[in-house]
FIDO-529817 format. One record per atom (N, C-alpha, C): residue in three letters; x, y, z. Coordinates in steps of 0.001 Angstrom, whole numbers, padded with zeros to 6 digits, always signed. Example, Ala and Ser with C-alpha at 12.3 -4.5 7.8 and 13.67 -1.06 7.14 Angstrom:
2
ala+013190-005690+007800ala+012300-004500+007800ala+013200-003300+007800ser+012850-002250+007080ser+013670-001060+007140ser+012900+000030+007870
END
This chain:
365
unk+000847-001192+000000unk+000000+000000+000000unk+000882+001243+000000unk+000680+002027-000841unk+001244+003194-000944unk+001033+004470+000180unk+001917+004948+000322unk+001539+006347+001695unk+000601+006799+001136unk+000166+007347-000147unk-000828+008171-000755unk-002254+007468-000273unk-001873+006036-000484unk-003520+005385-000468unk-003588+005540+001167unk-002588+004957+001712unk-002826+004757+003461unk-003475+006253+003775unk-002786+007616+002953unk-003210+008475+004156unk-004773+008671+003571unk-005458+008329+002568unk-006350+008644+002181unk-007908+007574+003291unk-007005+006588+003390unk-007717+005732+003882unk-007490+006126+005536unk-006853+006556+005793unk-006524+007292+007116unk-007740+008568+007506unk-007660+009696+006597unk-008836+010693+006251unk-010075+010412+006128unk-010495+008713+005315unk-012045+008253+005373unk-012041+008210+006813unk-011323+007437+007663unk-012094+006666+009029unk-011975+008032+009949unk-011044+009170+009644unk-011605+009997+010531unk-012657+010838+010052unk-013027+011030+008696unk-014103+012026+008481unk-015317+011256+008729unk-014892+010149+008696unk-016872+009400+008927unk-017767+009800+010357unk-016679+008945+011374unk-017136+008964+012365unk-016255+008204+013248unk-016476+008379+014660unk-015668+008284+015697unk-016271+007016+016409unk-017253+006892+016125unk-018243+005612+016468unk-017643+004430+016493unk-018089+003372+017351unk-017865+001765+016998unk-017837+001580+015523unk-017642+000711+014820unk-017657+000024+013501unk-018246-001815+014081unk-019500-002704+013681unk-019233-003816+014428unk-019035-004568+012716unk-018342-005408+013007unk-017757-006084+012096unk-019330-006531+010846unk-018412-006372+009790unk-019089-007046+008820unk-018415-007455+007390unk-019311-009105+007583unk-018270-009423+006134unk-018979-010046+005016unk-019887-009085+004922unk-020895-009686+003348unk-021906-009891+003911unk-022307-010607+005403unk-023788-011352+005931unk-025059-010699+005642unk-025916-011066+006776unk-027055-010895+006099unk-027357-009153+006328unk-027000-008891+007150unk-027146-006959+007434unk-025959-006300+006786unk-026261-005304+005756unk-025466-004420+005360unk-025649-003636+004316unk-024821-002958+003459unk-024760-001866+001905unk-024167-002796+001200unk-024837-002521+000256unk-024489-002619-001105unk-024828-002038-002257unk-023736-001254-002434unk-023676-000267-003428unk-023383-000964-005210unk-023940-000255-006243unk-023736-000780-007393unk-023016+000234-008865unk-022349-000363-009558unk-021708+000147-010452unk-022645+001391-011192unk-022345+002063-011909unk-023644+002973-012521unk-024158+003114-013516unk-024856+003911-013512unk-026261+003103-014291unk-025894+004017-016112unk-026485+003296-017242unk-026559+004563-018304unk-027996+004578-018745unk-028289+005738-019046unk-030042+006028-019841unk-030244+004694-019059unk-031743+004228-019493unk-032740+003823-018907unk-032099+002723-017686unk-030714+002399-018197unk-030371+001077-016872unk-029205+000708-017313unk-028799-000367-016530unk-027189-000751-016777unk-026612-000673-018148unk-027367-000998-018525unk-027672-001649-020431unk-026029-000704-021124unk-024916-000640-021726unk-024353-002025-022096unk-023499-003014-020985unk-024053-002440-019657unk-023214-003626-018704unk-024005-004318-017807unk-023548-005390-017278unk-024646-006099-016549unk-025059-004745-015066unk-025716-005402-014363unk-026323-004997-012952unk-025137-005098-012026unk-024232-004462-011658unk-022781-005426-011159unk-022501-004494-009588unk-022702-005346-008236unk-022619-005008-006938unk-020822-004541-006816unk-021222-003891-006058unk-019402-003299-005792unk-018739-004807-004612unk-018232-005386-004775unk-017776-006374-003679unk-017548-006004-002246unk-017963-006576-000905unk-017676-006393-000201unk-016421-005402+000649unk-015343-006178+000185unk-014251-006023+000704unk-013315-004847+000142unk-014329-004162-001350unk-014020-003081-001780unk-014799-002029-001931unk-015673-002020-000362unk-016653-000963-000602unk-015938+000423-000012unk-014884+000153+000649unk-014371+001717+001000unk-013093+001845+000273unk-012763+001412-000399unk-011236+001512-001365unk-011869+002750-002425unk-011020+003562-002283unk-011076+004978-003149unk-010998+004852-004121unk-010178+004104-004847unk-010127+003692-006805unk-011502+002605-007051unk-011203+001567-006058unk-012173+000288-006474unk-013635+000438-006083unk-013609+001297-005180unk-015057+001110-004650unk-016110+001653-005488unk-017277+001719-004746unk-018337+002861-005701unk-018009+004049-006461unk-018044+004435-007342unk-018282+005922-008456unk-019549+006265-008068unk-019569+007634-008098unk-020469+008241-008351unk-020622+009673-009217unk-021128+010057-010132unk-020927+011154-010707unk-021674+012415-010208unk-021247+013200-010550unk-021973+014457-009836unk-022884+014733-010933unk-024511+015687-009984unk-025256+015141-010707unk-025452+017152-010811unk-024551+017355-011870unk-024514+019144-011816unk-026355+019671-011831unk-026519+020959-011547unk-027772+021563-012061unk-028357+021447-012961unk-027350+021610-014440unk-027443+021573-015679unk-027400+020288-016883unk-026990+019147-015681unk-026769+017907-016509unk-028277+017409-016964unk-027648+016643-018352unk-028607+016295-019079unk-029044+014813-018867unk-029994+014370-018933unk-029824+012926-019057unk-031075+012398-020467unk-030746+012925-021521unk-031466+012720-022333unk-032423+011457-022556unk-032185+010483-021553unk-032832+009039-021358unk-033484+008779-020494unk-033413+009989-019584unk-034131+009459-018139unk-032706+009723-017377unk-033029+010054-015711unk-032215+010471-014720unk-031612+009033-014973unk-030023+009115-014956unk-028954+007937-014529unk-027842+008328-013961unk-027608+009212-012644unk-026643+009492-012081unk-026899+009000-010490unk-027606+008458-010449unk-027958+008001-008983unk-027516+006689-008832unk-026701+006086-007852unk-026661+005520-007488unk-027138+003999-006784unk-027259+003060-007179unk-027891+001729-006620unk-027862+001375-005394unk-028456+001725-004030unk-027776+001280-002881unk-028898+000269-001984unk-028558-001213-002261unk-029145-001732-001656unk-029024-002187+000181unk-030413-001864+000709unk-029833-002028+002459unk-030729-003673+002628unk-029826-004699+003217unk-030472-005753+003742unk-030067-005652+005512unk-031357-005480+006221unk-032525-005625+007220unk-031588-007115+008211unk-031246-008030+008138unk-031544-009314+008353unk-032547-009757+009629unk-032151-009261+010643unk-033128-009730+011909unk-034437-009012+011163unk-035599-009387+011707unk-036768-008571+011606unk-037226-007177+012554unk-036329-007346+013629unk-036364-006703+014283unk-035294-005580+014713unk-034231-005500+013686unk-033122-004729+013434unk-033741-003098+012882unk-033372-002027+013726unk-033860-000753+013323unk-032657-000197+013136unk-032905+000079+012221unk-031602+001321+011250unk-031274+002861+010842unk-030887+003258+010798unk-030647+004577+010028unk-029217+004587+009033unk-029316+006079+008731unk-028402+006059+007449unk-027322+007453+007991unk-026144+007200+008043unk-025614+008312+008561unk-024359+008939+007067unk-024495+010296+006748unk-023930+010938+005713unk-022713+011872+006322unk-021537+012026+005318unk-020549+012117+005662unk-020477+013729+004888unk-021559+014418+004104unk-021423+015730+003600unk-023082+015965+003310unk-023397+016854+003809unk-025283+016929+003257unk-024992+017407+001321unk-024138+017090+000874unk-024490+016872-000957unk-024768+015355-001408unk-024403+014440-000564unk-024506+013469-000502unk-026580+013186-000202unk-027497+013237-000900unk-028779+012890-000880unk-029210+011516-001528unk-030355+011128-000277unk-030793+009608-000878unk-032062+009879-000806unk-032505+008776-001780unk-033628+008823-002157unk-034230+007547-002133unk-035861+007538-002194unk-036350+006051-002474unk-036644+005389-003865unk-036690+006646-004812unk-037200+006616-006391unk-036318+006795-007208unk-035432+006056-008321unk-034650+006092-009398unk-034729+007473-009599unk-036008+008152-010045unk-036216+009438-010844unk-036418+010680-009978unk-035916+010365-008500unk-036684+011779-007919unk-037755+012090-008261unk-038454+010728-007570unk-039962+012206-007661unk-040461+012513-006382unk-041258+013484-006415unk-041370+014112-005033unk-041636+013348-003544unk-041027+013826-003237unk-041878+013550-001489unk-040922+011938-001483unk-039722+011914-002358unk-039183+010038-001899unk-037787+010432-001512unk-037414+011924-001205unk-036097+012001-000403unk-035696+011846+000559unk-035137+010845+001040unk-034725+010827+002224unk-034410+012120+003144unk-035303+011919+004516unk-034772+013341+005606unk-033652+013005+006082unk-033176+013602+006551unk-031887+013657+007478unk-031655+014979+008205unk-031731+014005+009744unk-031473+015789+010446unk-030023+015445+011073unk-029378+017251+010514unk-028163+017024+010968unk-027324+016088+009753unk-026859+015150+010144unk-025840+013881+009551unk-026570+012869+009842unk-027611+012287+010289unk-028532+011623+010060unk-029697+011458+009882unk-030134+010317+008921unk-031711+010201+008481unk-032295+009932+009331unk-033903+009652+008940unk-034982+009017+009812unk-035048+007488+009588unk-035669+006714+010939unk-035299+005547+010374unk-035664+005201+009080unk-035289+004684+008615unk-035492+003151+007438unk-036190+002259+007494unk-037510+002363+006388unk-038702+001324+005971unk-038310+000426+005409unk-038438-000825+005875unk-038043-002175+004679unk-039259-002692+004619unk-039177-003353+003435unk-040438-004469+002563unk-040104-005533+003616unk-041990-006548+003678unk-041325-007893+004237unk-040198-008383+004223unk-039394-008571+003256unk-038512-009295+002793unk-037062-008907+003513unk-037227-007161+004044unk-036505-007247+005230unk-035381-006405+004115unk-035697-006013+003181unk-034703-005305+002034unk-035183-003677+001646unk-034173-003143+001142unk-034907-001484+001041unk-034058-000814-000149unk-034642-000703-001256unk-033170-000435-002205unk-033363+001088-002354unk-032168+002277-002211unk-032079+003222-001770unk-031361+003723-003101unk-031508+005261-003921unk-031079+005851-004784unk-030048+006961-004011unk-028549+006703-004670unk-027899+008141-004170unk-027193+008848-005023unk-027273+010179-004338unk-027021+011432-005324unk-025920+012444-004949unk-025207+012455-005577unk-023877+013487-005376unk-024278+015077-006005unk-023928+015966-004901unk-024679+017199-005730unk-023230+017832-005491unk-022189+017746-004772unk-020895+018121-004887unk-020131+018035-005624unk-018683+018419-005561unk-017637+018430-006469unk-016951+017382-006490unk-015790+017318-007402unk-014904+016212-008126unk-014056+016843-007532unk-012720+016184-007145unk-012947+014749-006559unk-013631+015156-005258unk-013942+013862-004632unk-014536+013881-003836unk-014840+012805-003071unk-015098+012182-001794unk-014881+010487-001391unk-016137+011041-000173unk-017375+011191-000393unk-018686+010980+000877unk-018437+009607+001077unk-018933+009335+001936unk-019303+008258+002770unk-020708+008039+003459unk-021547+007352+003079unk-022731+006911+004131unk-022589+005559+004763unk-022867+005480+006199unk-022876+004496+007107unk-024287+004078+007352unk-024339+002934+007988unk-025420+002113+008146unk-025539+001924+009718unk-026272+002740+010152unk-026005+003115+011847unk-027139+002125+012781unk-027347+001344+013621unk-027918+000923+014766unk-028180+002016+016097unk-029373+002096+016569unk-030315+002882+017530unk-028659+003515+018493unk-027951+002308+018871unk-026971+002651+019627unk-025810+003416+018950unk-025679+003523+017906unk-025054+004717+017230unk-023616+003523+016843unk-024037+002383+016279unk-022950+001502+015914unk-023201+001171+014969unk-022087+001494+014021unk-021821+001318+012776unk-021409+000032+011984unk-022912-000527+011403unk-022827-001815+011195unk-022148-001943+009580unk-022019-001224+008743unk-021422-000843+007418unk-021501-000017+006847unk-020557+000456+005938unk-020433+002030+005360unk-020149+001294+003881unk-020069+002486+003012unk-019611+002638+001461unk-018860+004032+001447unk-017763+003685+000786unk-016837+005226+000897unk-017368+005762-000955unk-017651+006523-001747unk-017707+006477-002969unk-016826+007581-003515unk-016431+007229-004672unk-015652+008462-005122unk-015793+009243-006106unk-016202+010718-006349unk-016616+011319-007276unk-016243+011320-008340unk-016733+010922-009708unk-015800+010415-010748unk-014979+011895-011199unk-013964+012040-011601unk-013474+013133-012187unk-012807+012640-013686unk-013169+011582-014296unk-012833+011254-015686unk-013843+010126-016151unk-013521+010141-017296unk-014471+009593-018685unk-014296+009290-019326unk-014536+007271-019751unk-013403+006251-020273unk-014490+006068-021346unk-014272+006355-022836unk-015005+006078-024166unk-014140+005249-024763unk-015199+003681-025223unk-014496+002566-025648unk-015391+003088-027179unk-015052+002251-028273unk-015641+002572-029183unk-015488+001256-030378unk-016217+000441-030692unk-016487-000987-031347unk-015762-000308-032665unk-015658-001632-033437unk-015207-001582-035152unk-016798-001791-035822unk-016667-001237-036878unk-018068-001532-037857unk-018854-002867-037683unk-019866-002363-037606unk-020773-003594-037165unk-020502-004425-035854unk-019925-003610-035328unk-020077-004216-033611unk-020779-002978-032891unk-021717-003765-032337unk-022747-003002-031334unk-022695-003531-029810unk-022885-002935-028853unk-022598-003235-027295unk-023859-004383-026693unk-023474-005562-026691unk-024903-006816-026364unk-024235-006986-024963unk-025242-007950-024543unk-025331-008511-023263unk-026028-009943-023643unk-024790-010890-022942unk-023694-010581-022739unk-022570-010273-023818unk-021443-009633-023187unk-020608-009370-024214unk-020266-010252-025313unk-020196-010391-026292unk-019665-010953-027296unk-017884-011099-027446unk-017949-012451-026989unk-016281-012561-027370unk-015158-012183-028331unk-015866-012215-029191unk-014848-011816-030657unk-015290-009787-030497unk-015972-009426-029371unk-015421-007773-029099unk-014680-007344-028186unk-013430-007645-028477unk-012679-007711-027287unk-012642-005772-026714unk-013162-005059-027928unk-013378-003586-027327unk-014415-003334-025892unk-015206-004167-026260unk-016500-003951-025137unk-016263-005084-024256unk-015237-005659-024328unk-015067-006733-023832unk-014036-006229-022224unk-012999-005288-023299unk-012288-004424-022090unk-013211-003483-021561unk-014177-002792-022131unk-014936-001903-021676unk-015352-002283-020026unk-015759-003574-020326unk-016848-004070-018935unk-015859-004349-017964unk-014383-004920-018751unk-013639-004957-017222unk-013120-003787-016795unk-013044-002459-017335unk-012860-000950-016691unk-014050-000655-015929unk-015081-001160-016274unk-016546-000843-015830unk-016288-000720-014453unk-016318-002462-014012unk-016032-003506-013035unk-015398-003412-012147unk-013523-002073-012657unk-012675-001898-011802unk-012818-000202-010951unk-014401+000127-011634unk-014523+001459-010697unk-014471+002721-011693unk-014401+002585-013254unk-014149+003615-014239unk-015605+004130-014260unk-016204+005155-015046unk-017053+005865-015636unk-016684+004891-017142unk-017589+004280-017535unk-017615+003806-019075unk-018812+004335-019706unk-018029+004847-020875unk-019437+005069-021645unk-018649+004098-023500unk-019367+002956-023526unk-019168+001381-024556unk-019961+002086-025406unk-019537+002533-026671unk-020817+002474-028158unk-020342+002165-029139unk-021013+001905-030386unk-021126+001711-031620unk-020193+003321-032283unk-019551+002985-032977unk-018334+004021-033700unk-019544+004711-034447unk-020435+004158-034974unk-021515+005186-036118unk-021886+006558-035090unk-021849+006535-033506unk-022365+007464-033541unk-021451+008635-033115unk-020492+008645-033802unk-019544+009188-034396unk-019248+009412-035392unk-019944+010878-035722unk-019675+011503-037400unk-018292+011620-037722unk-018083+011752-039069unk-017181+012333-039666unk-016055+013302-039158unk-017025+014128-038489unk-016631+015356-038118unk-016504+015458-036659unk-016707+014081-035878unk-016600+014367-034357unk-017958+014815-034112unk-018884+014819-034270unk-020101+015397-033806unk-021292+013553-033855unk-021815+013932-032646unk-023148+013036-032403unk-022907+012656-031419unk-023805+011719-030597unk-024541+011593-029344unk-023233+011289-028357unk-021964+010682-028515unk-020942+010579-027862unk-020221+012176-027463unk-019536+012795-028439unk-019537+013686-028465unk-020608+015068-027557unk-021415+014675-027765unk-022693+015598-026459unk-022524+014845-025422unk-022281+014106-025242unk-021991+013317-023990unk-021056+013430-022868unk-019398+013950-023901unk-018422+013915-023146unk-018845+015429-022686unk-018761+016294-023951unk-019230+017471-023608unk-020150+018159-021965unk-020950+017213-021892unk-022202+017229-020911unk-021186+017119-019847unk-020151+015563-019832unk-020223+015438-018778unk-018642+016777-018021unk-018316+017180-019262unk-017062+018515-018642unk-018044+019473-018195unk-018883+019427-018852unk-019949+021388-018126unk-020560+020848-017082unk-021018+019783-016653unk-022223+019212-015870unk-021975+018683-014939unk-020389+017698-014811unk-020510+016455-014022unk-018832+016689-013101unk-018139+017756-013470unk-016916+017834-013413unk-015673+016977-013970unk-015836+016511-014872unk-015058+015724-015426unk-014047+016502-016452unk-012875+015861-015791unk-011382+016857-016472unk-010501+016212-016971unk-010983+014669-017217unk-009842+013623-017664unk-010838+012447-018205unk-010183+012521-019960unk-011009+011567-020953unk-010178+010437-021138unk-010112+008924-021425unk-009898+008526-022197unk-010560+007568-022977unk-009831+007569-024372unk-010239+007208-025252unk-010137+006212-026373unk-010605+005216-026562unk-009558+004635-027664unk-010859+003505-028515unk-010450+002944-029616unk-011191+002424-030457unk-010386+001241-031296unk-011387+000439-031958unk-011034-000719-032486unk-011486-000421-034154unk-010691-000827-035257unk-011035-000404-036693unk-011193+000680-037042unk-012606+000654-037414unk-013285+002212-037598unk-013574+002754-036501unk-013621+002607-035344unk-013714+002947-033942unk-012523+003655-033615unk-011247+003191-033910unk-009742+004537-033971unk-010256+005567-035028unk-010809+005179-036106unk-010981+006191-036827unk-011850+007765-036105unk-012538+007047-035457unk-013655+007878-034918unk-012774+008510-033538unk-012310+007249-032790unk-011611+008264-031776unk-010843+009406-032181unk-010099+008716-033517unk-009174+010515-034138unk-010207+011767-034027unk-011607+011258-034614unk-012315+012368-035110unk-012863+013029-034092unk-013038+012057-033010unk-013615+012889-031622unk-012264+013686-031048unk-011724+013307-030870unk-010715+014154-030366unk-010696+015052-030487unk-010575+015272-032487unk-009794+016372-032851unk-011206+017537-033192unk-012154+017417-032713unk-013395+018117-032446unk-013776+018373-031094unk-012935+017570-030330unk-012687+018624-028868unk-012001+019318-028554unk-010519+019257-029250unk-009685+019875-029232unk-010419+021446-030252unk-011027+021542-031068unk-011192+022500-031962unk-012124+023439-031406unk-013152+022637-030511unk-014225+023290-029908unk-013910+023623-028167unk-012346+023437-027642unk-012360+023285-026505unk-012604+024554-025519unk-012660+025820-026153unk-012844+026928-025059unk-014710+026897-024876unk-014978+026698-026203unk-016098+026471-025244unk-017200+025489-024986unk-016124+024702-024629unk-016735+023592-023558unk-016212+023473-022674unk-015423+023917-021888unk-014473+023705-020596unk-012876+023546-020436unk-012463+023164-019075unk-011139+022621-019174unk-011493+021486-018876unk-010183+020418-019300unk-010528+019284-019948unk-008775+018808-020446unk-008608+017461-019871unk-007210+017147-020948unk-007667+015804-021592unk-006759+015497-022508unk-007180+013800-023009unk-005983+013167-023035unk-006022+012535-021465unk-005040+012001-020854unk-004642+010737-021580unk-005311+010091-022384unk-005127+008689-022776unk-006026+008513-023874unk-005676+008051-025192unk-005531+007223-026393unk-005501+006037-026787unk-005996+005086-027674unk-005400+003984-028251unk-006233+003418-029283unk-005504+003222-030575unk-005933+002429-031340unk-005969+000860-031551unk-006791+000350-032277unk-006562-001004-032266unk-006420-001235-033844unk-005859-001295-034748unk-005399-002036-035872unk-006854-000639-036249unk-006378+000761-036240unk-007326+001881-036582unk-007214+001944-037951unk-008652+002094-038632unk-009210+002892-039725unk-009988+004224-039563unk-009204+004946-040678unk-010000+006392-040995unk-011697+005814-040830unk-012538+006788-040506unk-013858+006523-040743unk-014379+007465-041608unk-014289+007522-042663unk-014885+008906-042953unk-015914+008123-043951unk-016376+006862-044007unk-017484+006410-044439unk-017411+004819-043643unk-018818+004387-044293unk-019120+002633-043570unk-018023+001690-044836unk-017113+002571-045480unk-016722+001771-046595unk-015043+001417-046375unk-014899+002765-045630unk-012998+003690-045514unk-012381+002343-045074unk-011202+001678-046128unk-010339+001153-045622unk-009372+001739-045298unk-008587+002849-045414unk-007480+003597-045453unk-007126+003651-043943unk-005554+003040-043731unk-004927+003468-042395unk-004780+004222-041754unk-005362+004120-040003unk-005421+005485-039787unk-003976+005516-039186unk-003063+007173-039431unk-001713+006914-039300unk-001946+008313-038413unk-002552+008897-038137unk-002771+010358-037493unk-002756+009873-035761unk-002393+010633-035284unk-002063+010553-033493unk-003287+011934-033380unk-004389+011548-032561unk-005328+012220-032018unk-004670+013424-031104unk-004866+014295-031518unk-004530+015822-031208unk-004685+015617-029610unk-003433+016605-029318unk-003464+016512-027736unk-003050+015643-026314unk-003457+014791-027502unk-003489+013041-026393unk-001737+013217-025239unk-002832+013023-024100unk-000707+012941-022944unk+000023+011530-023679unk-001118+010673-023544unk-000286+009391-024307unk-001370+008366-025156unk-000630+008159-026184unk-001308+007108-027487unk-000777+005745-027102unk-001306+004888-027237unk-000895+003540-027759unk-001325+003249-029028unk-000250+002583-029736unk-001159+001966-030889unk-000842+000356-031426unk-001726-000378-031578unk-001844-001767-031910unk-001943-001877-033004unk-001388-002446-033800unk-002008-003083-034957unk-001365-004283-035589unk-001574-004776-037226unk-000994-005981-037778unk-000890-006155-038868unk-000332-006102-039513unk-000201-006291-041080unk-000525-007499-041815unk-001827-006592-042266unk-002495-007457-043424unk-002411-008221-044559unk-003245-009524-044469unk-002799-010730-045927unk-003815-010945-046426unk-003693-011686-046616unk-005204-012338-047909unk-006159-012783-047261unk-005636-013235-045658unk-006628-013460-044461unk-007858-013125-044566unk-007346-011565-044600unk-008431-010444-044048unk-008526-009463-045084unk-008238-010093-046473unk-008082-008548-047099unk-007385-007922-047446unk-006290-007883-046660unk-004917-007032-046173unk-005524-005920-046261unk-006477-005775-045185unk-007156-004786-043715unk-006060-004867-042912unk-006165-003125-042253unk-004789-003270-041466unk-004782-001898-041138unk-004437-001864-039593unk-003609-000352-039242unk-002281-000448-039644unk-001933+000670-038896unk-000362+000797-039523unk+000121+001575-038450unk+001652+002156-038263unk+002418+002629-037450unk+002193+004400-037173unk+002103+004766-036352unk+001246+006397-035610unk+002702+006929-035237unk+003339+007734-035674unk+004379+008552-035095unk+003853+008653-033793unk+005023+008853-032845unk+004626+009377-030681unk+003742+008602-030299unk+003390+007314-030969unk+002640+006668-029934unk+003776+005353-028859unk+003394+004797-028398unk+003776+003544-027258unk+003135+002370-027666unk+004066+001308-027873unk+005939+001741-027510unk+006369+001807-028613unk+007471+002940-028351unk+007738+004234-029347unk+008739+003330-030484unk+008950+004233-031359unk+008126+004962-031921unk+007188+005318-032710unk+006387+004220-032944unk+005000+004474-033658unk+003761+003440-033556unk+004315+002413-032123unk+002828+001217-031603unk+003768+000071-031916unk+003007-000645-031790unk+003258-001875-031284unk+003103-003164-032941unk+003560-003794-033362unk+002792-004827-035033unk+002820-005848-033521unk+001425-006497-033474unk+001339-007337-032316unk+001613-008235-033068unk+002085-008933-034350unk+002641-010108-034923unk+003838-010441-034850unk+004760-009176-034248unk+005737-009392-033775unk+006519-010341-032369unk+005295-010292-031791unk+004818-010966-030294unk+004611-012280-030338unk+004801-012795-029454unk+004991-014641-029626unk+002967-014952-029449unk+002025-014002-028549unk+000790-013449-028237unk+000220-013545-029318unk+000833-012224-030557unk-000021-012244-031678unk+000200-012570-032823unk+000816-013957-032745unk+001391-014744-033789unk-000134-015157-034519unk-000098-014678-036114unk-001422-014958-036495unk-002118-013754-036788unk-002009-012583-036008unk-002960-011670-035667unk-003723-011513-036650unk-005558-011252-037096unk-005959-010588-038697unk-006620-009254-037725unk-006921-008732-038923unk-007681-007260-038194unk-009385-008071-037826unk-009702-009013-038222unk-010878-009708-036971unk-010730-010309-036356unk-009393-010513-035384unk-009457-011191-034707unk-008570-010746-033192unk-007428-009160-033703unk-006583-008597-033612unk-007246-007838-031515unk-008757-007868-032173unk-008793-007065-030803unk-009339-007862-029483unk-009202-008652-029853unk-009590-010346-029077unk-008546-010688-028012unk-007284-010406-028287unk-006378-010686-027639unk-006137-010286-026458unk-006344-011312-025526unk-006212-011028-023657unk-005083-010204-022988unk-003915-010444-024264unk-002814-009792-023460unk-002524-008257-024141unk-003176-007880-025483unk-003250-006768-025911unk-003997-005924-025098unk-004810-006359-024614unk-006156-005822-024058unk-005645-005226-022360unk-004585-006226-022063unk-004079-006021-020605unk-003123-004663-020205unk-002276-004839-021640unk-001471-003718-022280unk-002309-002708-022072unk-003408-002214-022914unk-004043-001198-022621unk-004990-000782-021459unk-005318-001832-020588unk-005740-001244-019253unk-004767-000749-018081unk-003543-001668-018296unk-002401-000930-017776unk-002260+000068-018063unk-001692+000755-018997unk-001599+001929-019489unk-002480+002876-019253unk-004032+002710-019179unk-005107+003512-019150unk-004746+003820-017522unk-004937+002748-016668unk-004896+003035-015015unk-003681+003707-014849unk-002588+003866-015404unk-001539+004794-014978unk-001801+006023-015001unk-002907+006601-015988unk-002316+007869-016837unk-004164+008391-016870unk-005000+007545-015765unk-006432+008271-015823unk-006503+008081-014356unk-006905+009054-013468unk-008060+008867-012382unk-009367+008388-013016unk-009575+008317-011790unk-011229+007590-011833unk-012126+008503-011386
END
């Protein structure tokens, strides 16, 4: 453990509370907090509980995004939080104790009236459970990035039977498919793009997984309003980005349409890059290599493999300043991607490892 993490984890247990803690290890009384949600619901990732033993870890634990004045949610509210409370005795009375009043819970996905949780002071009123002895609770960050609230799970005697530490997301991880890959459930093996997507999901990132089409030409469409939203809206100051085929193509194009439009949309860096065996997109047809390094980027990776009769001889090619230098990686060079074709190129477990390494160095969460 690093001094950085210890003292951070040092700062949770004194800002919470001074209280008992009584042990808990998964049983039947406690929180459980869940990964977050997009438009109408998890949908492109499963329903996925934060694990026990990483509910107060500052990188691993819960995300939560801030849910600005101005943010949009063109699908329906999805910045709230999943927080399920299990009851176990029948006769166990609870409350909810908050570690900043921006920190608000609720009983209704959508906020609607009259389902906010009170809280006087730093604590709520008790807690209604269904027969079943369960109570699933919506939470809402109305504060800044970064940021680590905490709500506890308090007993009459003021003992703290479990907490969730969460951490305000301050970046924004855009995966982006090759032509004709769309984000299913469950993932589809041969996408190894959305495939890494769900394990960034999983490890505590902000993911936003789509289809490269909705990514114009020009950097403009529903991704693009998205990242946008979430720099004016959500505090988010650190992107990354990267794509598979026509999906690099598109990451070039998003980029270089944030970079063009960046005063006014915020501050903002684009800490991280990567192609996968990238094509230009500038149609559903463009074979042409994409050889351009996305404007700005702190750091590129680039993958790719040189094409045969396999595939076409489909193929990225070598990116001046990207890693490892100087211009990516021919994964056929690798004992790994012996074989590699451009359908099969982004499949690879250990390519894929390459770039989550790289991403966790060089992004907060």
């Amino acid at each position: 453990m690093s001094w950085m993490r210890f003292s951070l984890l040092f700062v949770f247990a004194a800002m919470v509370t001074n209280l008992p803690i009584d042990a808990h290890a998964g049983g039947p009384q406690g929180l459980t907090a869940y990964r977050p949600q997009h438009g109408a619901g998890y949908f492109p990732f499963a329903r996925t509980g934060v694990p026990e033993d990483l509910e107060e870890d500052p990188d691993l634990g819960p995300g939560i995004r801030v849910n600005g004045a101005e943010e949009v949610d063109p699908e329906g509210e999805d910045d709230l939080i999943e927080l399920v409370v299990e009851r176990g005795s029948s006769e166990a009375v609870f409350a909810l104790e908050r570690s900043d009043p921006a920190l608000s819970v609720w009983t209704t996905r959508e906020k609607r009236p009259e389902t906010e949780l009170a809280f006087t002071g730093s604590r709520s009123e008790t807690l209604v459970f269904s027969e079943a002895g369960q109570l699933t609770l919506w939470v809402e960050w109305n504060g800044t990035a970064p940021a680590f609230p905490v709500l506890s799970l308090l007993t009459p005697a003021a003992v703290v039977v479990d907490r969730v530490v969460f951490h305000a997301f301050t970046s924004l991880v855009v995966a982006l498919g090759g032509e004709n890959q769309v984000p299913q459930l469950p993932v589809l093996p041969t996408t190894g793009t959305y495939r890494l997507a769900t394990d960034l999901y999983g490890l505590g990132w902000d993911v936003l997984a789509r289809d490269e089409d909705e990514v114009s030409r020009n950097g403009s469409g529903a991704v693009y309003d998205e990242i946008v939203n979430a720099i004016r809206n959500r505090s988010v100051g650190e992107l990354a980005i990267f794509g598979y085929s026509h999906g690099g193509g598109s990451t070039y194009d998003l980029c270089r349409r944030l970079v063009v439009n960046r005063l006014g949309i915020g501050t903002f860096s684009i800490n991280f890059t990567a192609y996968i065996d990238a094509i230009e997109n500038d149609s559903s047809i463009d074979i042409q290599m994409e050889l351009r390094r996305p404007p700005t980027t702190v750091f590129h990776g680039n993958y790719y493999q040189s094409g045969s009769f396999r595939d076409g001889f489909l193929d990225g090619g070598p990116v001046l300043g990207s890693d490892p230098p100087p211009s990516g990686l021919n994964v056929e060079d690798m004992a790994w991607g012996e074989g590699a074709t451009h359908w099969t190129i982004d499949d690879f477990d250990a390519m894929q490892g390459l770039i989550q390494a790289a991403l966790q160095d060089r992004t907060r969460r």
